[in-house]
CHARMM-style PDB file with segment names, atoms N, HN, CA, C and O in Angstrom:
ATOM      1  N   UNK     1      -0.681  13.826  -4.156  1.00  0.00      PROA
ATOM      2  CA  UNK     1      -1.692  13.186  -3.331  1.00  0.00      PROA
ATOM      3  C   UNK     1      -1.870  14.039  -2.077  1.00  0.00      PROA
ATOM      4  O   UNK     1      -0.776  14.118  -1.519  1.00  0.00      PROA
ATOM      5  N   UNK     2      -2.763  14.671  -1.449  1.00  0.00      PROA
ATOM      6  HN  UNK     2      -3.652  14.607  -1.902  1.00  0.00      PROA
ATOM      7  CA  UNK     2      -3.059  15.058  -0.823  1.00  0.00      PROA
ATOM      8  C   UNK     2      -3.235  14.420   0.842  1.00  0.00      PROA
ATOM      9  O   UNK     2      -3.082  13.200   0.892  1.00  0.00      PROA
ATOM     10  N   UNK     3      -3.445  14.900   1.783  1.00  0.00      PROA
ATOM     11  HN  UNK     3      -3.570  15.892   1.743  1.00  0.00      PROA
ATOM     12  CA  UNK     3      -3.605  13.801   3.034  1.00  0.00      PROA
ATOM     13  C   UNK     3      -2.236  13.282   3.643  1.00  0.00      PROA
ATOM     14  O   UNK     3      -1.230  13.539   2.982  1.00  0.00      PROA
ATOM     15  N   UNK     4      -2.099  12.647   4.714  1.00  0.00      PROA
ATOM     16  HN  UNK     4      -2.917  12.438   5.251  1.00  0.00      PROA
ATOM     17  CA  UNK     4      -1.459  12.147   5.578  1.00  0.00      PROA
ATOM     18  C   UNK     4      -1.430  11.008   5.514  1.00  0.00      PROA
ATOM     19  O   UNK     4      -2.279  10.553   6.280  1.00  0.00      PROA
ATOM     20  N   UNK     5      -0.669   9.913   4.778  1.00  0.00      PROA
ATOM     21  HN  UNK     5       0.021  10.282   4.156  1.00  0.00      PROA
ATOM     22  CA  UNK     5      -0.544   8.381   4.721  1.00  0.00      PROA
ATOM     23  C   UNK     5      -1.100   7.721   5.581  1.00  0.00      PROA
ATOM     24  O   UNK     5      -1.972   6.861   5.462  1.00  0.00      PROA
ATOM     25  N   UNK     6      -0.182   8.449   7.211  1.00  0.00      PROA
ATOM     26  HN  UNK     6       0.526   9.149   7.308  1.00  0.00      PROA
ATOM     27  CA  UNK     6      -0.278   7.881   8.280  1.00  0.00      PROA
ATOM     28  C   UNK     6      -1.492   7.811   8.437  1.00  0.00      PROA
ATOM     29  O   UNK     6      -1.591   6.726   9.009  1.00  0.00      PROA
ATOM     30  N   UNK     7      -2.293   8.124   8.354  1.00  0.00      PROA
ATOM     31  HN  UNK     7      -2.212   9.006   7.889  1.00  0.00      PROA
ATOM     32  CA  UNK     7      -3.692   8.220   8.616  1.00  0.00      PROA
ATOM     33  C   UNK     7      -4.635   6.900   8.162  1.00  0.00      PROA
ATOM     34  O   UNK     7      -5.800   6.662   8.482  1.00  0.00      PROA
ATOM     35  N   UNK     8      -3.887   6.263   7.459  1.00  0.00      PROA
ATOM     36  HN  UNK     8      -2.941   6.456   7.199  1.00  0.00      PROA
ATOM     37  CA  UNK     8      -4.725   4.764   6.578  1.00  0.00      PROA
ATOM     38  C   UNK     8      -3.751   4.065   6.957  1.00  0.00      PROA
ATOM     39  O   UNK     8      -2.562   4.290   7.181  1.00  0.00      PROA
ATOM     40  N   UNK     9      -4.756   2.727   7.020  1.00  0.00      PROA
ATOM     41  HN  UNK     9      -5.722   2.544   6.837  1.00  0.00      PROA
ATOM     42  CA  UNK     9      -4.371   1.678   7.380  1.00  0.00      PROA
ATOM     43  C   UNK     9      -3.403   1.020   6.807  1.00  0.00      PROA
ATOM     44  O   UNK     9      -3.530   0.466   5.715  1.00  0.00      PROA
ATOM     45  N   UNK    10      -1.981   1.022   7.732  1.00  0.00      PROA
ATOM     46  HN  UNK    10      -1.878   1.472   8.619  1.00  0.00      PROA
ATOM     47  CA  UNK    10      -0.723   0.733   6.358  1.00  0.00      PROA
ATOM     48  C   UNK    10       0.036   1.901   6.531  1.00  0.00      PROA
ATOM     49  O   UNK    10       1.091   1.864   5.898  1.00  0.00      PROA
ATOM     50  N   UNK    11      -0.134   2.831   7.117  1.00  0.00      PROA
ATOM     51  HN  UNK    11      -0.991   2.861   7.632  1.00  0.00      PROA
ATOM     52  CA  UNK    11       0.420   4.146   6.582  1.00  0.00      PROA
ATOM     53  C   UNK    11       1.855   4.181   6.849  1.00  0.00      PROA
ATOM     54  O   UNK    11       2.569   3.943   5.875  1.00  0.00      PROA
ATOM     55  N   UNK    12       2.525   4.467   8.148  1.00  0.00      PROA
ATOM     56  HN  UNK    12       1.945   4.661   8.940  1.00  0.00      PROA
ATOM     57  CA  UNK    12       4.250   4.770   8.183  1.00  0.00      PROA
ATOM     58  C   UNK    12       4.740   2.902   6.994  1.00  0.00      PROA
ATOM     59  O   UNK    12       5.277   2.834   5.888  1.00  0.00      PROA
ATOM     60  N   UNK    13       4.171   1.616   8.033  1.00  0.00      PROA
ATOM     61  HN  UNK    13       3.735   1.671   8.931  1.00  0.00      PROA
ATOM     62  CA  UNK    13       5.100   0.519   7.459  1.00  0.00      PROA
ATOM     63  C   UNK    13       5.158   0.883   5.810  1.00  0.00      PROA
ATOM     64  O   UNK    13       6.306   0.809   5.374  1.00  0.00      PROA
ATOM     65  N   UNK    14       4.396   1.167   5.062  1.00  0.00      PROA
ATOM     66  HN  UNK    14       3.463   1.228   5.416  1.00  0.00      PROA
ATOM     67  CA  UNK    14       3.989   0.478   3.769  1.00  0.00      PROA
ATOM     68  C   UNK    14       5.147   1.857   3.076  1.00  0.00      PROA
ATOM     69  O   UNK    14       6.150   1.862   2.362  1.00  0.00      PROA
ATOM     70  N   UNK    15       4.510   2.651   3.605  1.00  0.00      PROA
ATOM     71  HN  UNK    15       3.695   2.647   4.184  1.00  0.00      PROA
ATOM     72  CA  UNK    15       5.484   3.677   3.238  1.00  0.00      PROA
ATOM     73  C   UNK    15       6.862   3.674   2.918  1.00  0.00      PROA
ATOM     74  O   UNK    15       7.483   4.092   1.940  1.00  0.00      PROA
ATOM     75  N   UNK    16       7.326   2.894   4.362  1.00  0.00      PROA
ATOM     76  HN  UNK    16       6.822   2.555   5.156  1.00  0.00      PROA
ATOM     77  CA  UNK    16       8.703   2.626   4.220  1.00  0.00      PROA
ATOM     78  C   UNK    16       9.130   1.506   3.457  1.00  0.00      PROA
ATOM     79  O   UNK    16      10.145   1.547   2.762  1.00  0.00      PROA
ATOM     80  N   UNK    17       8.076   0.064   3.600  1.00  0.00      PROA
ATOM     81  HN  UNK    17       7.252   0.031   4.165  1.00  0.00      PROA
ATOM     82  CA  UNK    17       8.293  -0.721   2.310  1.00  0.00      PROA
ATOM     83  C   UNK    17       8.675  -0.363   0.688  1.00  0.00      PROA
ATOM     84  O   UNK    17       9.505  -0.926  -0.026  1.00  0.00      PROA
ATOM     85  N   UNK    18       7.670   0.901   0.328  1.00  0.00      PROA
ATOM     86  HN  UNK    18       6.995   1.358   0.908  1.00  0.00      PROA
ATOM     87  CA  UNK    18       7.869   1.415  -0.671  1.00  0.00      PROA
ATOM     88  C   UNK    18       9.061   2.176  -0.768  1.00  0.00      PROA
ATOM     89  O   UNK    18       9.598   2.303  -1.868  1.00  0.00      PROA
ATOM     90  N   UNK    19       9.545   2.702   0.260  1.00  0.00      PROA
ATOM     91  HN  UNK    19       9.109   2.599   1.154  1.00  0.00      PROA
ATOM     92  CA  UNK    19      10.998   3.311   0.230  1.00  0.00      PROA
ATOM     93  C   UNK    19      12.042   2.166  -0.394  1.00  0.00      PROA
ATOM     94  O   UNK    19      12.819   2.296  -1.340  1.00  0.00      PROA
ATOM     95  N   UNK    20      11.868   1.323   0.220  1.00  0.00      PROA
ATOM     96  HN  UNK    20      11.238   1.217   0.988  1.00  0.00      PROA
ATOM     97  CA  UNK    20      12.764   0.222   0.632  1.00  0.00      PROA
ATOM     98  C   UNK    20      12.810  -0.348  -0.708  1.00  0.00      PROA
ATOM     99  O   UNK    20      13.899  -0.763  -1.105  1.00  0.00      PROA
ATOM    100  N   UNK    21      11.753  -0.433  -1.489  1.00  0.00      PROA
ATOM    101  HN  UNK    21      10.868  -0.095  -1.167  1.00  0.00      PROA
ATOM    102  CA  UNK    21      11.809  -0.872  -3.054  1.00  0.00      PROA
ATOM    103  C   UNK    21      12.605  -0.128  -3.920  1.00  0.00      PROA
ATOM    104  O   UNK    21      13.527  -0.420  -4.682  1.00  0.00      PROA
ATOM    105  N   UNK    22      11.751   1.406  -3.479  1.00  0.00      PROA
ATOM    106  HN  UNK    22      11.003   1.643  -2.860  1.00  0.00      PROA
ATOM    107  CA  UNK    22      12.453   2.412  -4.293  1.00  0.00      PROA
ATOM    108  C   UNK    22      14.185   2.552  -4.526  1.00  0.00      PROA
ATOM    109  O   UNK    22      14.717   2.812  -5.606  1.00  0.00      PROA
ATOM    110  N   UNK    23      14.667   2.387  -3.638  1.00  0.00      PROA
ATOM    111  HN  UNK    23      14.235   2.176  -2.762  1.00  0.00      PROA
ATOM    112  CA  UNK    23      16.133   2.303  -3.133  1.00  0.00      PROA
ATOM    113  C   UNK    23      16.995   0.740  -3.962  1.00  0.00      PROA
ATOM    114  O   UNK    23      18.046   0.448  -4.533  1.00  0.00      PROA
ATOM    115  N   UNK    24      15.786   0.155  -3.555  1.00  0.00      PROA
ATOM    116  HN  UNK    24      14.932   0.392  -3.091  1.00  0.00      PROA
ATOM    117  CA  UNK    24      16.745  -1.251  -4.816  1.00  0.00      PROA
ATOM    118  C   UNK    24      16.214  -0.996  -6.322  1.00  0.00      PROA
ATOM    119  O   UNK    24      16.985  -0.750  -7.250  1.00  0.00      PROA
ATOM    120  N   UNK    25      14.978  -1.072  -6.443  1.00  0.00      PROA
ATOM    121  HN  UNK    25      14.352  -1.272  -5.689  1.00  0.00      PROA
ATOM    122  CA  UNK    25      14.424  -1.261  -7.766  1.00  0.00      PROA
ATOM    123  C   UNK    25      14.868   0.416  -8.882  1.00  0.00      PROA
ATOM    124  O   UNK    25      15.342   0.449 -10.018  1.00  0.00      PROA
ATOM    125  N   UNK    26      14.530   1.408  -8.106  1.00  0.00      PROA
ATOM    126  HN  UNK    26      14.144   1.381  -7.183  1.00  0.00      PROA
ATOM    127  CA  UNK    26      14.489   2.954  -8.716  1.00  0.00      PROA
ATOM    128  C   UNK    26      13.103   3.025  -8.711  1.00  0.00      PROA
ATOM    129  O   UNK    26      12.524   1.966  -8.951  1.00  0.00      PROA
ATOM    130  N   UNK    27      12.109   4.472  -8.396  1.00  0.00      PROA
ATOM    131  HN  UNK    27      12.580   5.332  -8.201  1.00  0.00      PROA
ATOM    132  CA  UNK    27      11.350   4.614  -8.388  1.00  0.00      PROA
ATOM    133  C   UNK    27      10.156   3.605  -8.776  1.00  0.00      PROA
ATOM    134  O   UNK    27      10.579   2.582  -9.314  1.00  0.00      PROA
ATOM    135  N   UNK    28       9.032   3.653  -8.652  1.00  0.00      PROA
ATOM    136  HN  UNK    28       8.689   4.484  -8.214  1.00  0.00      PROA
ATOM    137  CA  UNK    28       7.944   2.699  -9.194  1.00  0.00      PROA
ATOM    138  C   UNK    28       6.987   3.589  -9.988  1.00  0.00      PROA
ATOM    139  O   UNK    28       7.063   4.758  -9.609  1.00  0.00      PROA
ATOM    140  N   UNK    29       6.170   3.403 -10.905  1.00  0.00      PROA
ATOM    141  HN  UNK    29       6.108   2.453 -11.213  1.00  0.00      PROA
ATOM    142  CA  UNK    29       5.182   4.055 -11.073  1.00  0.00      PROA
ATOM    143  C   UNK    29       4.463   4.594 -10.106  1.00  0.00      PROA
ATOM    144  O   UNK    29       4.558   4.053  -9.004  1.00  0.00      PROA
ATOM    145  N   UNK    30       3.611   5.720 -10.238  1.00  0.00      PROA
ATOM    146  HN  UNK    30       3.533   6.159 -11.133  1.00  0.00      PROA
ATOM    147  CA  UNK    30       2.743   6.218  -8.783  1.00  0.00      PROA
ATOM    148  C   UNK    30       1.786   5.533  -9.314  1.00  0.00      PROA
ATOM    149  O   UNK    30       1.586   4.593  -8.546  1.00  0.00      PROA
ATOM    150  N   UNK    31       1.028   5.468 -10.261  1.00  0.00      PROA
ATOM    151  HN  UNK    31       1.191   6.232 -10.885  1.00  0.00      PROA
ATOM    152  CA  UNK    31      -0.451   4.513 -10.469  1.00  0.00      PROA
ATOM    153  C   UNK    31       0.064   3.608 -10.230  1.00  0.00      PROA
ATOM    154  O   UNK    31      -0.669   3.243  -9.311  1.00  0.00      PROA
ATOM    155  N   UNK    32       0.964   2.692 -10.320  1.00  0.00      PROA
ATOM    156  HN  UNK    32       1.559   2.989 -11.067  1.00  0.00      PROA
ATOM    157  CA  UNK    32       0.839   1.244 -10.288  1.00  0.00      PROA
ATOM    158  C   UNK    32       1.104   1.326  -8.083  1.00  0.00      PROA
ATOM    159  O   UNK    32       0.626   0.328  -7.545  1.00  0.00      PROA
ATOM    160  N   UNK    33       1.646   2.185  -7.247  1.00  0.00      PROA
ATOM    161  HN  UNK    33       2.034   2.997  -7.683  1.00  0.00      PROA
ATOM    162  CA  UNK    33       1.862   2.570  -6.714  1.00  0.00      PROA
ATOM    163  C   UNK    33       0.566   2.835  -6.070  1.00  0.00      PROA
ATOM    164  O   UNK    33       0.076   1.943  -5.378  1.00  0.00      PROA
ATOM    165  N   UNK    34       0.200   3.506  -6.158  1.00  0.00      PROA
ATOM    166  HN  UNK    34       0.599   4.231  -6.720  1.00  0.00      PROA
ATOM    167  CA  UNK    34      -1.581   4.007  -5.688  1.00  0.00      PROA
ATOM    168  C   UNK    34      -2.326   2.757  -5.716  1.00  0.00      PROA
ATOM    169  O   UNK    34      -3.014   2.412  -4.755  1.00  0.00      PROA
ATOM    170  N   UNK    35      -2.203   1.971  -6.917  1.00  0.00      PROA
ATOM    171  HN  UNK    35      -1.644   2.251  -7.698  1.00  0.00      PROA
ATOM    172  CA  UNK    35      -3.374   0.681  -7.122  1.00  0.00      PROA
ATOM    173  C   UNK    35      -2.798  -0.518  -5.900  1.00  0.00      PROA
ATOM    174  O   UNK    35      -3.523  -1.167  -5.146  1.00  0.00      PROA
ATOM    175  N   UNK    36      -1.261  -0.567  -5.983  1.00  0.00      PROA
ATOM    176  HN  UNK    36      -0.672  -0.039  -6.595  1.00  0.00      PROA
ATOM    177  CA  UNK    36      -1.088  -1.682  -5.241  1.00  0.00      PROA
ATOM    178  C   UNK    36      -2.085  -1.372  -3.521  1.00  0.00      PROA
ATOM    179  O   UNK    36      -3.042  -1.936  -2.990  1.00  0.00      PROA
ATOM    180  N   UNK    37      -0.977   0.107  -3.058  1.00  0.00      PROA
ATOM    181  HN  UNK    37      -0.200   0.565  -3.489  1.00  0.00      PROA
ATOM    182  CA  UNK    37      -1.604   0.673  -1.731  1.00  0.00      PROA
ATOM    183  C   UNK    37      -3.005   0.268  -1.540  1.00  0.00      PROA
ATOM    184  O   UNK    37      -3.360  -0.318  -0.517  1.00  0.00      PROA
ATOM    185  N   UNK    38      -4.001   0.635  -2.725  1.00  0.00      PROA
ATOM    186  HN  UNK    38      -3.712   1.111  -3.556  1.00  0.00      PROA
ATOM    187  CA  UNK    38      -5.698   0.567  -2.734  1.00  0.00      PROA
ATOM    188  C   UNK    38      -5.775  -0.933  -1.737  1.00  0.00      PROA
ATOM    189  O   UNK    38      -6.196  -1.122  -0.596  1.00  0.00      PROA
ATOM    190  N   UNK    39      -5.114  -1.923  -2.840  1.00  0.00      PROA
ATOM    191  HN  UNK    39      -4.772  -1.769  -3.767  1.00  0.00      PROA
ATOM    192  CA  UNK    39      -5.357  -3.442  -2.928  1.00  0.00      PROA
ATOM    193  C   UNK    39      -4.761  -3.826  -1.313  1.00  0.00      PROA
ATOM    194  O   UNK    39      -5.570  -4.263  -0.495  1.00  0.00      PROA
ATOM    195  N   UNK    40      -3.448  -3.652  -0.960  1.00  0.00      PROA
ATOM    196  HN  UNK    40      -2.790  -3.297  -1.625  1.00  0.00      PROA
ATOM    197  CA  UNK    40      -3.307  -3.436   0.403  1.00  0.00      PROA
ATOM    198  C   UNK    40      -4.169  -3.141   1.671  1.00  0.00      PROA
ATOM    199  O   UNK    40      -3.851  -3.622   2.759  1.00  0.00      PROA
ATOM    200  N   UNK    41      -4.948  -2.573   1.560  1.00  0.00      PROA
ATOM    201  HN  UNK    41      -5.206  -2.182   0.676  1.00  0.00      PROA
ATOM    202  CA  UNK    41      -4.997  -1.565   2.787  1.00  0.00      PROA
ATOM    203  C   UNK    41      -6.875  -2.057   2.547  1.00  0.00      PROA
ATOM    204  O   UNK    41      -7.651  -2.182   3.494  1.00  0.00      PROA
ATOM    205  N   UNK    42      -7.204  -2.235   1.275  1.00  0.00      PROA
ATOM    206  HN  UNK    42      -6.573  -2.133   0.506  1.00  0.00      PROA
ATOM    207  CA  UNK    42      -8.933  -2.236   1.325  1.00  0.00      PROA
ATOM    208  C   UNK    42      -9.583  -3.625   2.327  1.00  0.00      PROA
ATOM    209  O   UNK    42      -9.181  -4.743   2.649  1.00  0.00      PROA
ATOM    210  N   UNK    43     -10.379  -3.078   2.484  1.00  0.00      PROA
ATOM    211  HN  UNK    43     -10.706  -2.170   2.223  1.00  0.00      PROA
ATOM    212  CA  UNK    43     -11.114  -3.907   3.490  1.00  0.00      PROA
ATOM    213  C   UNK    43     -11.697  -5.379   2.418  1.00  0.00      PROA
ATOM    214  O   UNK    43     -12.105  -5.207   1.270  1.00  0.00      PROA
ATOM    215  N   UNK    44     -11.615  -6.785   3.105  1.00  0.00      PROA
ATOM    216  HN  UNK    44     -11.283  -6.924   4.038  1.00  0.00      PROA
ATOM    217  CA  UNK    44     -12.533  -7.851   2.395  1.00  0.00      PROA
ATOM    218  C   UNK    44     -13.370  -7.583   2.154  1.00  0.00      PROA
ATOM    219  O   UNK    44     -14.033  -6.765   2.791  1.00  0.00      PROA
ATOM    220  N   UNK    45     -13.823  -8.301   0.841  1.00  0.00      PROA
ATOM    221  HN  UNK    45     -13.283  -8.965   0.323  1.00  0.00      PROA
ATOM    222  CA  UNK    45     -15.307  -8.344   0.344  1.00  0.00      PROA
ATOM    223  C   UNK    45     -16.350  -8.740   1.685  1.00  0.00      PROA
ATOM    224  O   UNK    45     -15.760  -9.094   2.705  1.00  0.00      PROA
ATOM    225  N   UNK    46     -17.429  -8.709   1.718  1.00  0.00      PROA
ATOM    226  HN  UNK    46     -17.909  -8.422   0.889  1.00  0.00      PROA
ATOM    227  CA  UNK    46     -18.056  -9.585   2.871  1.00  0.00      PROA
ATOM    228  C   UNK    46     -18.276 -10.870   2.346  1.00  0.00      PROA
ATOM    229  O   UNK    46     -18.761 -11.060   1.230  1.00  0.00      PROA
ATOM    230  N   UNK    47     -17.961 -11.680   3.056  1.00  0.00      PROA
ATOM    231  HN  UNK    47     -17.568 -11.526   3.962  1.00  0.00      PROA
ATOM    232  CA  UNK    47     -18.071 -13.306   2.936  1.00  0.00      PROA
ATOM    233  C   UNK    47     -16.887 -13.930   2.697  1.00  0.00      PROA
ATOM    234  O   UNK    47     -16.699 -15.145   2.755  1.00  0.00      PROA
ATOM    235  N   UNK    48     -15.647 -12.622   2.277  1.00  0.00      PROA
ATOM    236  HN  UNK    48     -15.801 -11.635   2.230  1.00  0.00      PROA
ATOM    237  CA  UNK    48     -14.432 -13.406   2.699  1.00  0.00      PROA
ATOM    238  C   UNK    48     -13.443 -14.168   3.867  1.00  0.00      PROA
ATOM    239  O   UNK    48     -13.042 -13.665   4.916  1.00  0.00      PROA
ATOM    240  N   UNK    49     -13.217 -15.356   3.418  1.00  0.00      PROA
ATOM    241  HN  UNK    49     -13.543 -15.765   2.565  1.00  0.00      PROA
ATOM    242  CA  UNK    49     -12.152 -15.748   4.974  1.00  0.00      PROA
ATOM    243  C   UNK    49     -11.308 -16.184   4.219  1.00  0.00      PROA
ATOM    244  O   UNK    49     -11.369 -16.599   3.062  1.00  0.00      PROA
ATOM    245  N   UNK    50     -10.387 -16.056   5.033  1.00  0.00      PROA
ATOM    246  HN  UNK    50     -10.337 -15.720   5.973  1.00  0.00      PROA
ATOM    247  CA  UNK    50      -8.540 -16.408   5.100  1.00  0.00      PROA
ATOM    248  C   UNK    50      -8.450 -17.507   4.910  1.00  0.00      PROA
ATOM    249  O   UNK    50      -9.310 -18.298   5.296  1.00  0.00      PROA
ATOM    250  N   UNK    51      -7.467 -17.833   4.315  1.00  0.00      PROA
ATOM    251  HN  UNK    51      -6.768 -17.190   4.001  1.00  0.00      PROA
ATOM    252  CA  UNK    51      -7.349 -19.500   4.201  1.00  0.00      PROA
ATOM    253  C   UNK    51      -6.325 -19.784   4.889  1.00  0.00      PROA
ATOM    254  O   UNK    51      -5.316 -19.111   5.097  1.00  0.00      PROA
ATOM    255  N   UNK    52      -6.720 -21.213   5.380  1.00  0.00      PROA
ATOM    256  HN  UNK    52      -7.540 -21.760   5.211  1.00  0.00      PROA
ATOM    257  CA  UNK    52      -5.749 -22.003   6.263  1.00  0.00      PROA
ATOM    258  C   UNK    52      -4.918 -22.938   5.649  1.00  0.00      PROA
ATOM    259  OT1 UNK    52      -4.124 -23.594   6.323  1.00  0.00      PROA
TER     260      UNK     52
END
């Protein structure tokens, strides 16, 4: 992957979350890895709100 994590939204924490998995679980897939990050970090649809 090319680029600087830090640079997206999420970048050092998520990183280290994923460390932090890696270290209990053993590695993760990188696609399943890449897709979660996507789902993380992407902006709401418009017309979404948070639920209370």
């Amino acid at each position: 992957m090319s680029g600087d994590r830090d640079s997206r939204p999420g970048g050092s924490a998520l990183d280290e979350l994923i460390a932090a998995f890696d270290e209990v679980n053993g590695p993760a897939a990188p696609v399943a890895v890449a897709d979660k990050q996507a789902r993380l970090t992407a902006e709401p649809p418009p017309g979404a709100r948070a639920a209370v």
